[in-house]
N, C-alpha and C positions, 0 to 999 in steps of 0.2 A: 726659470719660472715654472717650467714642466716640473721640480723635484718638493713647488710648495703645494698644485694642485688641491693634491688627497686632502691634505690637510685643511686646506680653505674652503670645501665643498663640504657639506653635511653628508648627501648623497653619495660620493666615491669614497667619504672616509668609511660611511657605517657598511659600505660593501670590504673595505679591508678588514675591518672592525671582525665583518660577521667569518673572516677566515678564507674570503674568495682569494686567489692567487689576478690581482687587479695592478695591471699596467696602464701607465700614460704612456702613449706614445705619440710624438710629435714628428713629425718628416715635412720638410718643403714647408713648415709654417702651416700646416694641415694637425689636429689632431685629432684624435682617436682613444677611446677604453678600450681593453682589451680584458678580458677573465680569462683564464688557461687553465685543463685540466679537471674541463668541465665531462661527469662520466656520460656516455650515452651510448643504444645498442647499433648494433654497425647490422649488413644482413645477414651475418655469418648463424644463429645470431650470437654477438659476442659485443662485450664491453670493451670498449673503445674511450678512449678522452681527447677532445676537441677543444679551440679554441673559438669564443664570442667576441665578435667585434662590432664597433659600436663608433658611428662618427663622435663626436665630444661636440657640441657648441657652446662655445663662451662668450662671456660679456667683461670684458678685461682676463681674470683670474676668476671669477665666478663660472659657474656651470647655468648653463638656461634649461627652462624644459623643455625636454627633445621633442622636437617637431617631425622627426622622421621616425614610424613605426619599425623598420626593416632593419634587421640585424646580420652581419655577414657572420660565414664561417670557416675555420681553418679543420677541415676534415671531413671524413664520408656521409654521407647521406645518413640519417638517423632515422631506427627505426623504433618499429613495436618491441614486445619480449620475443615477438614470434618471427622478428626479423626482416616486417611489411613496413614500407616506406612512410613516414610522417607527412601525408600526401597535403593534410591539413595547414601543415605552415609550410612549404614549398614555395618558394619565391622564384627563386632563378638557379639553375648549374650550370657550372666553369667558373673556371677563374674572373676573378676582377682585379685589379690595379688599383688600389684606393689612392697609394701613393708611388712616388719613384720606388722599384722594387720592392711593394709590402705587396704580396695577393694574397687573395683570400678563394677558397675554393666553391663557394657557395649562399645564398642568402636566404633569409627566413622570413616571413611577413606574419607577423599576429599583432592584430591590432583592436586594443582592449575599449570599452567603451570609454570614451574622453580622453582617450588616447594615454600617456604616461607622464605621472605627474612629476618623476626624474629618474636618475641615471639607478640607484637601485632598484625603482621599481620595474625598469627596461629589464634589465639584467637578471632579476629572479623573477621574472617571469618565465626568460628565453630558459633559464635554469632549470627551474621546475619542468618543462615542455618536455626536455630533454633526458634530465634524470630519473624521472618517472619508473618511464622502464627498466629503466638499468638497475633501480633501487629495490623492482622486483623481483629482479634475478640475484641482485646480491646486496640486503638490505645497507651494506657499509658502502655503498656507492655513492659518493659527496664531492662534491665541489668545494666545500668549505676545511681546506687542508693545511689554512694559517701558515702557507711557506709565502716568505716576504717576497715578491717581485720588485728589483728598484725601477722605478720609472727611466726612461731614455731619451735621451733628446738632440736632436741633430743641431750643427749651426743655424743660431737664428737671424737674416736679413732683415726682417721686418722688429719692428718695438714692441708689435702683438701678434700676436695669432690668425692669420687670413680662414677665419671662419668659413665664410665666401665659400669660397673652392673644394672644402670639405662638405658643406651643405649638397653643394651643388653636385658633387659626387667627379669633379674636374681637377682635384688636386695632383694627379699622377703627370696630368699633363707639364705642370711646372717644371719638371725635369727639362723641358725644351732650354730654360732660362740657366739653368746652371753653369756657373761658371762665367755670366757672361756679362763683356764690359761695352757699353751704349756711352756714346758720345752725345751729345744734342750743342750745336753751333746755334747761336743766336736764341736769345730769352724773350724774345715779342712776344704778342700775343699768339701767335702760333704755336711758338719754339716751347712757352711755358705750358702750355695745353696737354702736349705731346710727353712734357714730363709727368705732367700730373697723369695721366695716364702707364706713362713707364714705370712710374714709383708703384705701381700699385700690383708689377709685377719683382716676381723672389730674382731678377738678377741680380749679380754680386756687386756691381757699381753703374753707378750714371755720372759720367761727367760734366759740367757746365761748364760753358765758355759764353761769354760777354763780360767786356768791357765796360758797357754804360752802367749808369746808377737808375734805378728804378724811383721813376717821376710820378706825378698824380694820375696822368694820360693813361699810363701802363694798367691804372689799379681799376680801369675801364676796359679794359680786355685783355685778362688774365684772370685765370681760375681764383676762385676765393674771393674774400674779402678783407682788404687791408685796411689799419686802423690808420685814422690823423695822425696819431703819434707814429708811426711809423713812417709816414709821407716824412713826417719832417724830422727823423734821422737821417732821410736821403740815403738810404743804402745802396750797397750794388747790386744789379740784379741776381748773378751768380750767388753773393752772399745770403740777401734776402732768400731766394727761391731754395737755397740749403736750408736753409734753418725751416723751411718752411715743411717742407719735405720732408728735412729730419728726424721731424715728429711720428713719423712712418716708419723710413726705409734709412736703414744701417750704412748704405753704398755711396750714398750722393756725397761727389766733391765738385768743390766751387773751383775755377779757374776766370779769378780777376781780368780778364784779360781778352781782346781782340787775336781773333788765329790772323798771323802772318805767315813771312816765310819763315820767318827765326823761328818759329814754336810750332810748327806742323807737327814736328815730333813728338808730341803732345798727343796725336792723336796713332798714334804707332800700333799701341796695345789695347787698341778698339776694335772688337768685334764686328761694331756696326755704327754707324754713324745718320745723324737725323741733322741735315741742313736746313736753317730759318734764317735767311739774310738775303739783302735787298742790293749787296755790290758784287756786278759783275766778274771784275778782276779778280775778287777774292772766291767768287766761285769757282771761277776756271782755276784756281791755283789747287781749290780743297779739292776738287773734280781728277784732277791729275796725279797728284798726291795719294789721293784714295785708292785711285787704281793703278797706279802702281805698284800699291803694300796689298792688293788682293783683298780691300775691305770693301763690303757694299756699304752701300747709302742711300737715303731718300731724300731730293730735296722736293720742297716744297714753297707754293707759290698761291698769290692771294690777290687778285686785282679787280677793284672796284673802281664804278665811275660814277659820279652825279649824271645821269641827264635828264632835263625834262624836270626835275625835282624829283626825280627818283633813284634807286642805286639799281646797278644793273653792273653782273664783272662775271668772271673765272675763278674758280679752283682748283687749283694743279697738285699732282701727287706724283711725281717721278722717281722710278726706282730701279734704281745702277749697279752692275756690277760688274766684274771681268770678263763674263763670258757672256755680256748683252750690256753694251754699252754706246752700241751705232747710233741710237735716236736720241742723244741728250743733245745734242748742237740742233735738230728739228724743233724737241720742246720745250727747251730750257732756255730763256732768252740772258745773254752776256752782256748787254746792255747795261748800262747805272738807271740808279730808280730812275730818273725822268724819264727813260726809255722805254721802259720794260713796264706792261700792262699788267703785269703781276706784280711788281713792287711799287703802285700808287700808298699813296699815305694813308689812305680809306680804311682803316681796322673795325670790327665790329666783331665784339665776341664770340658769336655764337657761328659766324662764317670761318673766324681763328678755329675755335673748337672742332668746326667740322670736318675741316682740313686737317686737322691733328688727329681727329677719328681715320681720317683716308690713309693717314699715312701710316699710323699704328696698326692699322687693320694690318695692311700690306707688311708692314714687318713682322706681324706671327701668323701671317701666312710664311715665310718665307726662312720663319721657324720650324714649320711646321705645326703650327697650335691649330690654326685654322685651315681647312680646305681650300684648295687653290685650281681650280680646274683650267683657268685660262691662261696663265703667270699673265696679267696684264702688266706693264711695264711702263704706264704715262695714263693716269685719270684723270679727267675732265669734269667738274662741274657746271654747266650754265645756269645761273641765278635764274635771268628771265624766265628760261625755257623749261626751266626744274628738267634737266635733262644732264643725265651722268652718263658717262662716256670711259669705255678704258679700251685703250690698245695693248694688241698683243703681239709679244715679238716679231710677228712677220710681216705685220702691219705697222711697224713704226717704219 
């Protein structure tokens, strides 16, 4: 997709057009303009040529107009003829990380009135800013030197382009996800949640497991909205929830099928694992199994009660792994659903969602995406009490 860009943009073709040395660059599903080669004076004072970068946001293959003024750069601080600092468009110095290993040395802010009506007009602006002086010290000082740059492009997970992350100036962080393979046990209303959420991150795969066919019940708490025709193709859920996903993210495979003991191995070459099931036996078996292959996991739990005519329960978020594993027999209950107050029948979307928030949280903290100051290891919600709760290793 990255090598049709130029072409389907007005704006980034007439900057090739006009002779700039103009790359797309795409990393982690983040993209990026790039101009190289642009002249400007350094404090020596001496001509120097730098590179303009520029987040890209798009609307499929379309270019939008850029909503962010600030321009990064690849080299030294630019000055006057006389070698005095451009104090005027100054934004930040040091490095930045835009992406997995792309940095940039520096950032520029000029921001015109009405801000910039697109990627050329960003671009010869920062152009001009910069050339200026270099153009009076040596009037052949140009940017516009018609050497073709071909565009670049990493492997793509995603169907499009996570905009998002490059807006937000958070795309380097994705590097956490690289390479890496998510299991999710059980498609309820929890389990499905927790995907929709995981899809939306650049790992390399998500696996599903369940067994059951996805019923009318299910199309009441689980993300989206499923159509009558589709209730009554009766699909699987694994299948369904592929295709659904698919539409996204490159990685998601379906597995038909209930984890036993025959097919644990199944989840061998999982990085990490998200449990959403309501039978005791089959936890302790994926519980043991897990730590023994040295894979953490979160499982996760949801118990609602009618009383009074009202609903009132818990939400649990426990998270396992080898070298903290003492407190899942305190708060994980083995019991079968009739037992266990976290596997009542009681589903309600937006209590499924939330749980799947706790637990996704907890797993890019444990990425490292997110800050973690307590590692709490067992979260608690009280409906009634609106009161969250999490323990910390020494406290379980």
């Amino acid at each position: 997709m990255s090598h049709q860009l130029i072409s389907l943009n007005a704006d980034l073709l007439q900057l090739q057009n006009e002779g700039y040395e103009l790359e797309i660059f795409i990393k982690q599903s983040s993209a990026f303009a790039l101009v190289h080669n642009v002249p400007y004076v350094s404090a020596g004072p001496e001509i120097k040529r730098g590179t303009l970068v520029s987040t890209l946001l798009l609307q499929g293959e379309k270019t939008s107009k850029p909503t962010d003024h600030v321009m990064y750069f690849v080299g030294d601080d630019p000055c006057d003829k006389d070698g005095n600092i451009l104090q005027q468009i100054q934004h930040a110095i040091g490095k930045t990380e835009l992406a997995p290993g792309f940095f940039t040395d520096r950032s520029f802010s000029n921001k015109p009135s009405g801000g910039y009506s697109d990627y050329h007009h960003k671009f010869t602006q920062y152009i001009r800013l910069l050339s200026h002086p270099a153009k009076s010290l040596d009037s052949s000082a140009t940017a516009e030197t018609f050497k073709p740059i071909e565009t670049s492009s990493d492997e793509q997970i995603f169907e499009y382009l996570d905009t998002n992350a490059t807006r937000c100036g958070i795309a380097a962080l994705s590097s956490n996800f690289q390479k890496y393979k998510v299991g999710i046990v059980g498609l309820g209303g929890t389990g499905s949640y927790i995907l929709d959420f995981v899809a939306k991150t650049p790992v390399a795969e998500i696996h599903l497991f369940d067994g059951d066919k996805y019923s009318q019940h299910n199309a009441f708490r689980s993300p989206g909205a499923t159509s009558l025709a589709q209730l009554v193709q009766s699909p699987y859920k694994a299948e369904y929830f592929k295709e659904l996903y698919g539409r996204l993210h490159r990685g998601i495979r379906a597995h038909v099928s209930y984890i036993h003991d025959a097919n644990l191995s199944l989840l061998e070459d999982m990085n990490f694992v998200f449990i959403s099931i309501d039978n005791g036996e089959i936890k302790r078996m994926l519980f043991d199994y897990l730590l023994s292959k040295d894979i953490p996991f979160i499982d996760v739990g949801l118990g609602v009660e009618n009383a009074e005519g009202k609903l009132s329960g818990i939400i649990r978020t426990t998270y396992v792994t080898t070298q903290c594993s003492d407190h899942v027999d305190k708060c994980v209950s083995m019991e079968s659903a009739r037992g266990d107050l976290y596997s009542t029948n009681i589903q309600i979307a937006e209590l499924n969602a939330f749980n799947a928030v706790m637990a996704v949280i907890k797993w890019k903290k444990h990425l490292g995406f997110y800050h973690d100051f307590n590692f709490e290891i067992n979260s608690t919600y009280t409906i009634d009490a609106h009161m969250l709760l999490g323990e910390e290793p020494n406290a379980a």
